[in-house]
C-alpha positions as CSV (number, residue, x, y, z in Angstrom):
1,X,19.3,-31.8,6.6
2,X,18.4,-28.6,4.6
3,X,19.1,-25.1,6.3
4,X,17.2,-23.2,4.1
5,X,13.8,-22.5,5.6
6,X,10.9,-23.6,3.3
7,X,6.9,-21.8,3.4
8,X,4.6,-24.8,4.4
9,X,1.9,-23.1,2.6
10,X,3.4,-22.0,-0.3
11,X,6.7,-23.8,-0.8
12,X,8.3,-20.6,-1.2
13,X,12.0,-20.0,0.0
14,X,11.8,-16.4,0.5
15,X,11.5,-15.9,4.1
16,X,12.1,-12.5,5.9
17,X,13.2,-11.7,9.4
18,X,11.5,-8.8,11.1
19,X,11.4,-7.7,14.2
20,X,8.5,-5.6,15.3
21,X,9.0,-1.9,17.1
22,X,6.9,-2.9,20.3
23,X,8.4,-6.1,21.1
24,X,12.4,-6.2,19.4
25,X,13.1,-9.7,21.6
26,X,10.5,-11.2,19.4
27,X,11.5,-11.6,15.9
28,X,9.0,-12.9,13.0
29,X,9.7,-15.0,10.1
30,X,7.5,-14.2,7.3
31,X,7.3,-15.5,3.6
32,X,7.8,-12.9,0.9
33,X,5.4,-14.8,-1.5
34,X,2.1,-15.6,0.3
35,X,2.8,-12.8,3.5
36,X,2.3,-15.5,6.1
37,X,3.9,-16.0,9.3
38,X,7.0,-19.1,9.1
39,X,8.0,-20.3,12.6
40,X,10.6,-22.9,12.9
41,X,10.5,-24.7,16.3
42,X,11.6,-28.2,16.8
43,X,9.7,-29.7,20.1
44,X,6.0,-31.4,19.1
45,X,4.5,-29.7,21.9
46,X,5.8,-26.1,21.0
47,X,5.1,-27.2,17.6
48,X,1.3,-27.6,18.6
49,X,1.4,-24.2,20.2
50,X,2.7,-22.3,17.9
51,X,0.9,-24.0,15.0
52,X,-2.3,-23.0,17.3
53,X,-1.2,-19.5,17.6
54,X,-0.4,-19.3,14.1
55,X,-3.8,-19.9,13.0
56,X,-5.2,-17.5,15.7
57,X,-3.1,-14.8,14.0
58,X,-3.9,-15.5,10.3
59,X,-7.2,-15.3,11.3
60,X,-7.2,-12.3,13.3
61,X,-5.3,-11.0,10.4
62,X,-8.3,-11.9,8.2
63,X,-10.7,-10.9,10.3
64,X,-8.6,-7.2,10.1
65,X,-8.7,-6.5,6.7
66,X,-12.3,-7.5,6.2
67,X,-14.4,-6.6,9.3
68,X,-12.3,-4.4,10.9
69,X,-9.0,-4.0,14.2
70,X,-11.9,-4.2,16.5
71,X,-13.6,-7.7,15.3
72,X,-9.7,-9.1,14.8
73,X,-9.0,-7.9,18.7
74,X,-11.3,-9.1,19.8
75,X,-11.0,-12.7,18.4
76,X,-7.6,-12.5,19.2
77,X,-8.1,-11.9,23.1
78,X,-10.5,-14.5,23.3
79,X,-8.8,-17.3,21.8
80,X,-5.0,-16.6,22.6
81,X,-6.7,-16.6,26.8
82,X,-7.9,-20.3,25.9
83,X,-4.9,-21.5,25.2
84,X,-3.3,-23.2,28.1
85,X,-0.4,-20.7,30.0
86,X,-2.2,-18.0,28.1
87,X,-3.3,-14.8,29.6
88,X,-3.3,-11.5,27.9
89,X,-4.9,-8.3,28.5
90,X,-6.9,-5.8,25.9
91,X,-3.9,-3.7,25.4
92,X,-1.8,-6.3,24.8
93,X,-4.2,-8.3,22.3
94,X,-4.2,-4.7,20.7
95,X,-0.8,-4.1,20.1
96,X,0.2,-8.0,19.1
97,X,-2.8,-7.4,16.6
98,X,-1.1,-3.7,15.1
99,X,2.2,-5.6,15.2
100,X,0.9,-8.0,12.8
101,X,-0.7,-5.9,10.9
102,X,2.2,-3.8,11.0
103,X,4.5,-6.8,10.2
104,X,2.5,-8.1,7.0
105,X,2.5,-4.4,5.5
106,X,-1.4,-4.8,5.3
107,X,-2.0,-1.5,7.7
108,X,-3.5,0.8,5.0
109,X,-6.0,-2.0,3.5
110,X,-7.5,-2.8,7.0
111,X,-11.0,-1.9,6.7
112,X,-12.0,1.3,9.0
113,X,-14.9,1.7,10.9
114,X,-18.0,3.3,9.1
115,X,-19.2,6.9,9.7
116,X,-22.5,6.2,8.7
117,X,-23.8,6.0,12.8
118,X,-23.4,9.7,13.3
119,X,-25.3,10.7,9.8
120,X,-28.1,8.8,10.7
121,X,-28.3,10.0,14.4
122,X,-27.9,13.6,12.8
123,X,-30.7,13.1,10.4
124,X,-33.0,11.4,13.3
125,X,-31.9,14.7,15.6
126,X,-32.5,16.9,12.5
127,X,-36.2,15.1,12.0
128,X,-36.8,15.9,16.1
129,X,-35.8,19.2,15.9
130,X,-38.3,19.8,12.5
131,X,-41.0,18.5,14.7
132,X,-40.8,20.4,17.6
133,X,-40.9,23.4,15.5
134,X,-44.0,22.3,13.4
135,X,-45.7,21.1,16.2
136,X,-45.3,24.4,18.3
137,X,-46.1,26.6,15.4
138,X,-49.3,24.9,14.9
139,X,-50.9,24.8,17.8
């Protein structure tokens, strides 16, 4: 039996240990090569679990860097409570989310949230305003 851990999506044996600020009791094994996250557990059923979980994070993660933390919380609150002996809170789902975000190095090419919803009401309030003004200088 080999002790050197092995990337089941890459076949990469460059595996790092970290261990995230929030939570130092749980530690993460992630592959150098393809950034996702290697867990090595031996029973089927926490094999099933964690291969569950696993997915829920590497989509969450996706979900992150291409519609945004909030879309990736989200997702991540609602499927981690389906799970069976599952139930976290928004502030957790939050900070599990920043801590893999965190974890994969991928914080500065999450996408941010778009200031474009304040230029329009500003135009639209602008566009009021102008009216007002035309309407009681006419009259």
């Amino acid at each position: 039996m080999s002790t050197v851990q092995v990337c089941p999506w890459c076949g990469s044996t460059d595996i790092i240990r970290t261990i995230p600020e929030k939570d130092p009791f749980n530690v993460l094994v992630i592959c150098q090569s393809c950034q996702k996250v290697v867990i090595d557990e031996t029973s089927p059923e926490k094999r099933k679990n964690s291969a569950t979980k696993r997915t829920i994070e590497e989509k969450a993660i996706q979900l992150s860097l291409h519609s945004g933390k909030l879309h990736a919380i989200k997702y991540y609150l609602t499927e981690m409570n389906k799970l069976p002996d599952t139930n976290i809170g928004l502030l957790e789902a939050k900070e599990a989310v920043e801590a893999l975000i965190g974890a994969r190095g991928v914080a500065s090419a999450v996408k941010q949230p778009s200031r474009n919803g304040c230029v329009i009401a500003l135009i639209i309030l602008v566009l009021i305003i102008a009216s007002v003004v035309y309407f009681y200088t006419h009259r």
